[in-house]
C-alpha positions as CSV (number, residue, x, y, z in Angstrom):
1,X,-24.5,71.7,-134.5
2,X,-21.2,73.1,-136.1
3,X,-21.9,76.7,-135.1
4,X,-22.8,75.4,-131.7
5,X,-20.0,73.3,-130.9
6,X,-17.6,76.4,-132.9
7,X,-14.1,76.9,-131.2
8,X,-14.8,80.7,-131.5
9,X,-17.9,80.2,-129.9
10,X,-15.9,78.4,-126.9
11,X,-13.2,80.9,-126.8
12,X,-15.6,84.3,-126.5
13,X,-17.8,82.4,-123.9
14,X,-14.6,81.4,-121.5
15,X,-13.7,85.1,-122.0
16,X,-17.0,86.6,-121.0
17,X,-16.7,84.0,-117.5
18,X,-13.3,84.8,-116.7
19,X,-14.2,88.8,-117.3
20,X,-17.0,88.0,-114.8
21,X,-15.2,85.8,-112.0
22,X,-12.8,88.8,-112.0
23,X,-15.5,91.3,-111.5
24,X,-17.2,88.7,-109.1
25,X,-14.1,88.2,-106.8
26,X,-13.2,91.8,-106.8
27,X,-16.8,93.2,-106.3
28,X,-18.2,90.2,-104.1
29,X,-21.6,92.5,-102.8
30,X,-23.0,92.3,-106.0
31,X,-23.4,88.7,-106.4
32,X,-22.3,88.6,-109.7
33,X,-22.2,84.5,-109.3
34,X,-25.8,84.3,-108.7
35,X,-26.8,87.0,-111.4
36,X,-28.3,85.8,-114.5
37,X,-25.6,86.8,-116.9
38,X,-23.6,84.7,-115.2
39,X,-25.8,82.0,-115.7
40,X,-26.7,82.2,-119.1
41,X,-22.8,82.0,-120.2
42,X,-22.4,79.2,-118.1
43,X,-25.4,77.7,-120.0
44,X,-24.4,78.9,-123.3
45,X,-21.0,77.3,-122.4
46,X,-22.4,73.6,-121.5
47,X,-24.6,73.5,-124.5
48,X,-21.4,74.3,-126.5
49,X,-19.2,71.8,-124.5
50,X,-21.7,69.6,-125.3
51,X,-22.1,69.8,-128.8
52,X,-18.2,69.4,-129.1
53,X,-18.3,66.5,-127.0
54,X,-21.1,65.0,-129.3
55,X,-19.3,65.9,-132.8
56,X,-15.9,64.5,-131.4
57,X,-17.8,60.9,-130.3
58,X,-19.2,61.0,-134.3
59,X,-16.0,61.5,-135.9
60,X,-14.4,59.1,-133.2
61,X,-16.7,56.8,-135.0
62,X,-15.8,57.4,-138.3
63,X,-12.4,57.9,-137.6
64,X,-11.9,54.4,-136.0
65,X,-8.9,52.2,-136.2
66,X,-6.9,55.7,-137.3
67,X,-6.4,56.2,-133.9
68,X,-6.3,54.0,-130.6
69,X,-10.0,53.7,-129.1
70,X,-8.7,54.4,-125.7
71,X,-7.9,58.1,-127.2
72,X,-11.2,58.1,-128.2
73,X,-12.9,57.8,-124.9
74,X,-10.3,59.2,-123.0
75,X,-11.6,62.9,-125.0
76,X,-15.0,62.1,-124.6
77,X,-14.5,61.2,-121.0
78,X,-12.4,64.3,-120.4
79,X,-15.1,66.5,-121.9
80,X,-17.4,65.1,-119.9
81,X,-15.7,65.9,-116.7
82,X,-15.9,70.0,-118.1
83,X,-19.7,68.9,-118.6
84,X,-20.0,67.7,-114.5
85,X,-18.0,71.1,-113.5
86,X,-20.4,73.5,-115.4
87,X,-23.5,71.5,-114.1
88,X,-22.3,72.1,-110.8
89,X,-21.3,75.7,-111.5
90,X,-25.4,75.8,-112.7
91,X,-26.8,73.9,-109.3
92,X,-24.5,76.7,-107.7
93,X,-25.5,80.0,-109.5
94,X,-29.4,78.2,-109.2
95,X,-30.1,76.7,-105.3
96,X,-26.8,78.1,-103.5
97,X,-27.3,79.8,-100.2
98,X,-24.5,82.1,-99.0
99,X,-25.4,84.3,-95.6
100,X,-23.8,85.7,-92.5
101,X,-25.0,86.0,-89.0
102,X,-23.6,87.3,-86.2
103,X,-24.5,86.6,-82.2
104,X,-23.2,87.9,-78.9
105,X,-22.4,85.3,-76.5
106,X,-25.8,84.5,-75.1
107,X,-28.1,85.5,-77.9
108,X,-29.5,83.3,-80.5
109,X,-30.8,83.8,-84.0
110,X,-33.8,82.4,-86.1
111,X,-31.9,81.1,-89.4
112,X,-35.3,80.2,-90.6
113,X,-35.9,84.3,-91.1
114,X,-34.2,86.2,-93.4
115,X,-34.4,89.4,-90.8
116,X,-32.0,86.8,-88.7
117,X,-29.1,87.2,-91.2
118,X,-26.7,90.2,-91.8
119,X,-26.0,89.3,-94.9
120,X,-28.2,86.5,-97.3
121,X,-27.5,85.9,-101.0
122,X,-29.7,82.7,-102.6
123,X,-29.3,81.3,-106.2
124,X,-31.8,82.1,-108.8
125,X,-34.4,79.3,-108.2
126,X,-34.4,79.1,-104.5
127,X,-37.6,79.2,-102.9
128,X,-38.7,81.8,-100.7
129,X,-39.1,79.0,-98.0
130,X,-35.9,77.9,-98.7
131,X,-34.3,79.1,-95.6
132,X,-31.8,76.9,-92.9
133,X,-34.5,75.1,-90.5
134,X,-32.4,75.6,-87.8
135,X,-32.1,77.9,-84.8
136,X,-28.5,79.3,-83.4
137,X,-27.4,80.6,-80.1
138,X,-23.8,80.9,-79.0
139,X,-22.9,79.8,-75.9
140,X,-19.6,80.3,-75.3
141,X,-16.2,81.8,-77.4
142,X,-12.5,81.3,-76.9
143,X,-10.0,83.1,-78.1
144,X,-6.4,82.8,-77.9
145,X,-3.6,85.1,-77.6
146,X,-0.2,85.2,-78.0
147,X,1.6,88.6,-77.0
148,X,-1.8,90.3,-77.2
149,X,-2.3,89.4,-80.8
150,X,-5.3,86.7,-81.3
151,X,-3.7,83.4,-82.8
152,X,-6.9,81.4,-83.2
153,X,-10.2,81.5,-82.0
154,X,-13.6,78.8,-81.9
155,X,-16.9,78.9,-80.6
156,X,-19.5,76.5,-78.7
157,X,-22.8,76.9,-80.7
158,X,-26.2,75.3,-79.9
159,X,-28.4,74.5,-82.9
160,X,-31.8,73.4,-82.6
161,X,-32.6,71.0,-85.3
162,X,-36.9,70.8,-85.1
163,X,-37.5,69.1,-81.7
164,X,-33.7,68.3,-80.9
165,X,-30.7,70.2,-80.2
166,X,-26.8,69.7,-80.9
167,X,-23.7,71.5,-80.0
168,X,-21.2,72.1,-82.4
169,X,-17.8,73.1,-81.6
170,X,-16.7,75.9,-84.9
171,X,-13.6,76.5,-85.8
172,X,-11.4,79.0,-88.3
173,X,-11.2,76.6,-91.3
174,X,-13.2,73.9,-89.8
175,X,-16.4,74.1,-90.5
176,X,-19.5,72.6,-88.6
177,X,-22.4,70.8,-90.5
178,X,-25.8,70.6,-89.9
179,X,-29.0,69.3,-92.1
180,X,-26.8,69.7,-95.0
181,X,-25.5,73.9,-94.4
182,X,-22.0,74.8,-93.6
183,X,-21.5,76.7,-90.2
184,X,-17.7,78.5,-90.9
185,X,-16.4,80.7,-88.1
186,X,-15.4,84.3,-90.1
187,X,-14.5,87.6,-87.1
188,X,-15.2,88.7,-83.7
189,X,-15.1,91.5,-81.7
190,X,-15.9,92.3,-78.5
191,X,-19.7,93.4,-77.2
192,X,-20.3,95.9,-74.0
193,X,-23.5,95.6,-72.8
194,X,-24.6,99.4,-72.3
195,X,-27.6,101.4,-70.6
196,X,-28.5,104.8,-71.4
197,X,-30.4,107.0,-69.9
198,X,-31.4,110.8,-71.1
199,X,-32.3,113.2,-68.5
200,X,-32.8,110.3,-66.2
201,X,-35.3,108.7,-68.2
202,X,-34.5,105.0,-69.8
203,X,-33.0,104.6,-73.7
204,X,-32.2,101.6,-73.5
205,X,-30.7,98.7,-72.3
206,X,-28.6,96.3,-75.1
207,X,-25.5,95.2,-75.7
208,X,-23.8,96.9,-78.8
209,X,-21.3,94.5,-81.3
210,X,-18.7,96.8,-81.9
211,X,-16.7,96.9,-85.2
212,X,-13.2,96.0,-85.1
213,X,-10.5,97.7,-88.0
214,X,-6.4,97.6,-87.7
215,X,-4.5,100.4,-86.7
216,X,-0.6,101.0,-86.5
217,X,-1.2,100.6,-82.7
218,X,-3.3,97.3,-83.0
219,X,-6.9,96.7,-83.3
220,X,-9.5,99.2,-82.3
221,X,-13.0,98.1,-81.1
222,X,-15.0,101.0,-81.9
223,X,-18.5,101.8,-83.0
224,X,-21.9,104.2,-82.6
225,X,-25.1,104.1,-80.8
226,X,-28.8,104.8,-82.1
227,X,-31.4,104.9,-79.7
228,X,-34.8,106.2,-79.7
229,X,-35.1,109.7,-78.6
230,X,-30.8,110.1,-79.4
231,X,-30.4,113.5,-81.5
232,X,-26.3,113.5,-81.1
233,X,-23.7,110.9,-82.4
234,X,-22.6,108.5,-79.5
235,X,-19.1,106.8,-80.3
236,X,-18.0,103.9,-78.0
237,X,-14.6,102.4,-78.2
238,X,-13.7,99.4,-75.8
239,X,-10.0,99.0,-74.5
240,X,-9.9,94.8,-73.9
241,X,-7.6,93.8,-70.8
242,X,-4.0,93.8,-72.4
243,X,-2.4,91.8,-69.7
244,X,-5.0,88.3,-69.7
245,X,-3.3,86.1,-71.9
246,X,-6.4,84.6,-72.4
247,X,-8.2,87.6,-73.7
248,X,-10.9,87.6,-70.7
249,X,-13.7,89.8,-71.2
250,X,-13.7,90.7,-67.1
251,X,-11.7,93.6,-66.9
252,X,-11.2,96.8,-69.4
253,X,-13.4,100.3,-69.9
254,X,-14.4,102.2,-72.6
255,X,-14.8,105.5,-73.7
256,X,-17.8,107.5,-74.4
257,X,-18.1,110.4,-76.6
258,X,-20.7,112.3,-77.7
259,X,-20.8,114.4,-80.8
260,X,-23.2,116.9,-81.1
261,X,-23.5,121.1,-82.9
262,X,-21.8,122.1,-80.0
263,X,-18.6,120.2,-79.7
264,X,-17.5,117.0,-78.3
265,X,-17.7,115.4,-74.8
266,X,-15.5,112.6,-74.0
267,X,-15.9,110.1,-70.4
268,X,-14.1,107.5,-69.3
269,X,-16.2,104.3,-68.0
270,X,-14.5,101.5,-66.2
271,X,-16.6,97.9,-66.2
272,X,-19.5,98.5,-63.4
273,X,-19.8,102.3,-63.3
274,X,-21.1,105.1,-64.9
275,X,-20.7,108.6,-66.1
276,X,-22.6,111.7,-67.1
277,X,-22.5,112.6,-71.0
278,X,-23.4,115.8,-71.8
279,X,-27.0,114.7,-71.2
280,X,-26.8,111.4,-71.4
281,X,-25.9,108.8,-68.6
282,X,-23.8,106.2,-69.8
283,X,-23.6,103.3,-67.4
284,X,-20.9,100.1,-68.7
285,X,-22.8,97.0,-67.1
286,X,-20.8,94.3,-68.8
287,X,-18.2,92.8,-71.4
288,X,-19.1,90.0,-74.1
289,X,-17.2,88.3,-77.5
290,X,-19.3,88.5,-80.3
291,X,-18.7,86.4,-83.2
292,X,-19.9,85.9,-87.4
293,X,-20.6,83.1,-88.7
294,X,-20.7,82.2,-92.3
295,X,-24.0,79.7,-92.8
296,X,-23.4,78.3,-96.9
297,X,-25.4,75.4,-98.5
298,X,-24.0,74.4,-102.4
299,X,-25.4,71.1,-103.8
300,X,-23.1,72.4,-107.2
301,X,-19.9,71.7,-105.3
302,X,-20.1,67.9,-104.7
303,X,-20.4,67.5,-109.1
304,X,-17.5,69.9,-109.1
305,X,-15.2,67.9,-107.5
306,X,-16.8,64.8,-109.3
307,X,-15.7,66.9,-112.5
308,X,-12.7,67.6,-111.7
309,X,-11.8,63.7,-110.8
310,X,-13.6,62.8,-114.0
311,X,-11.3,65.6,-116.1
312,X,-8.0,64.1,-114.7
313,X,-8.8,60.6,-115.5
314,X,-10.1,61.7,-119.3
315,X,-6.7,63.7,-119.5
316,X,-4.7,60.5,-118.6
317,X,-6.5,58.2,-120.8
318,X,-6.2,61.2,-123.8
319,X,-2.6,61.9,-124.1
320,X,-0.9,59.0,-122.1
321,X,-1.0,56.9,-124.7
322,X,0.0,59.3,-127.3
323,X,3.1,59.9,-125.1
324,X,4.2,55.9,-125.0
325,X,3.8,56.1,-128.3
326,X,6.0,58.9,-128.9
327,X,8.6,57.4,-126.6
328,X,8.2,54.0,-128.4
329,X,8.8,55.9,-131.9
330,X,12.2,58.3,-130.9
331,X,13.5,55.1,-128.5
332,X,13.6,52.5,-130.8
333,X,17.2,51.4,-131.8
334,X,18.5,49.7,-135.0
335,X,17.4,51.2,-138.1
336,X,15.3,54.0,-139.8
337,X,12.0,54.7,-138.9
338,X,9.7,54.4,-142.0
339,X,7.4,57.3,-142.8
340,X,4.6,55.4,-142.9
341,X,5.2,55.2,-139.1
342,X,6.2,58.8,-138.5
343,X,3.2,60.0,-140.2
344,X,0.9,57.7,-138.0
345,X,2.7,58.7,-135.0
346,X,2.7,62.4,-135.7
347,X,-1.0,62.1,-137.3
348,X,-2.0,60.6,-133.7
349,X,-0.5,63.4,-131.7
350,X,-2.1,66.2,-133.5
351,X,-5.5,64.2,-133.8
């Protein structure tokens, strides 16, 4: 028990978590929170947290009338609100779900399938099965510009839940629920639906999320094609209406450019038309929004805001008293203070 509940033991485990929420917050890909290392030190620090919490309620007891019993309780309550916020850190790194999707207006997804995320980390003992029952489909997106810079932007989203469906309105910073998972708006961009064919004979008809990245000149919407039967690179790069405020998708054009051994070949396509691409036909049919979304489920952080609740009340009950006192000691008027009652007072603010 002494070697478990060992302040040296405390001090190298905190250590070893802060050294990996620092590696997990710069390096977030490799799911360092819902590795195992992670969760054996978060382990290894409850069972120590617990065994300090346990030796301090024992030499509370035989301790008692040194010290005022609300000091007492106030430590073992304040240890175990540490005790709720490493539980929940465990429920966390254990049955957390953490995945992104992302839909152009019109499409849907299967969150029930892990082939319909883009991204899906799950905590250690999550079930295969364990997967969102829901289905998505995005029905409509609204951005809103100011000066042709976005200033906020939500989304209309249709989720089936088994044999009913709701619609959730999504919002930066204000999430949408549904059966227990977190629905949290994260980027867009803007999706041209595109049909190719080679030699006059059909590619492909889709339309193609393109990725957005800053520029000095503002945002660029840019991305490449694959396509069965494609040899050469295929770049498109969308140029979005700059004078709807609203940021309507109805008017713009892209450009086209094909990479191949032999050089580049560059076309400009307005909205409805065509053009010939070395030997590709590149026809721009239509203009969409596309949007991510951020899906997360975390039964740990409910007890981590319990713990933290249950930390501040334990801190209050811990040293408040211990602080009257103090002020009671160094306030009193008339006459020496004994040293009998010095060393009490001291003894209780270093116990």
């Amino acid at each position: 028990m002494h070697r478990l509940s060992s302040t040296r033991l405390a001090v190298f485990l905190v250590a070893a978590l802060v050294l990996l929420v620092l590696l997990g917050a710069l390096m977030p890909r490799f799911g360092v929170f819902s590795s195992i290392p992670f969760s054996i030190v978060l382990l290894a620090l409850t069972l120590n947290l617990l065994a300090c919490t346990v030796s301090r309620l024992l030499e509370g007891w035989r301790e008692q009338g040194r010290r005022p019993p609300v000091v007492l309780w106030g430590s073992v309550v304040l240890h175990t609100g540490l005790l709720f916020i490493l539980a929940g850190g465990l429920l966390t790194a254990a049955f957390h779900l953490d995945g992104t999707v992302a839909m152009t207006v019109g499409q849907s997804v299967d969150l029930s399938k892990e082939s319909g995320f883009l991204r899906l980390q799950r905590g250690l003992l999550s079930a295969p099965g364990s997967l969102p029952p829901l289905t998505m489909k995005l029905e409509s997106f609204e951005p809103r510009f100011t000066r042709g810079s976005p200033v906020a932007f939500d989304s209309i989203v249709l989720l089936g839940l088994g044999r009913g469906r709701v619609r959730r309105r999504v919002e930066v910073n204000r999430p949408a629920g549904a059966q227990g998972y977190a629905i949290t708006q994260a980027e867009y961009g803007y999706s041209p639906r595109i049909a190719l064919e080679l030699d006059g004979r059909p590619l492909g008809d889709a339309f193609v999320a393109l990725r957005s990245r800053r520029a000095p000149s503002g945002p660029v919407y840019e991305d490449f094609v694959t396509a069965p039967g494609l040899e050469d690179r295929l770049i498109l790069r969308v140029f979005p209406s700059e004078g709807k405020a609203s940021g309507g998708t109805e008017a713009g054009f892209l450009t086209a450019r094909l990479e191949s051994g032999g050089g580049r070949t560059q076309r400009r396509i307005e909205m409805g038309g065509s053009a010939r691409v070395g030997r590709l036909t590149v026809r721009f049919v239509e203009l969409r929004y596309w949007s991510a979304y951020r899906i997360r489920s975390d039964a740990g952080l409910p007890v981590v805001y319990a713990g933290f609740i249950v930390c501040l009340l334990g801190a209050i009950l811990r040293y408040l008293p211990l602080h009257g006192g103090l002020l009671r000691l160094s306030c009193c008027g008339g006459g020496a203070v004994s040293r009998e009652r010095a060393e009490a007072a001291a003894e209780e603010m270093t116990g």
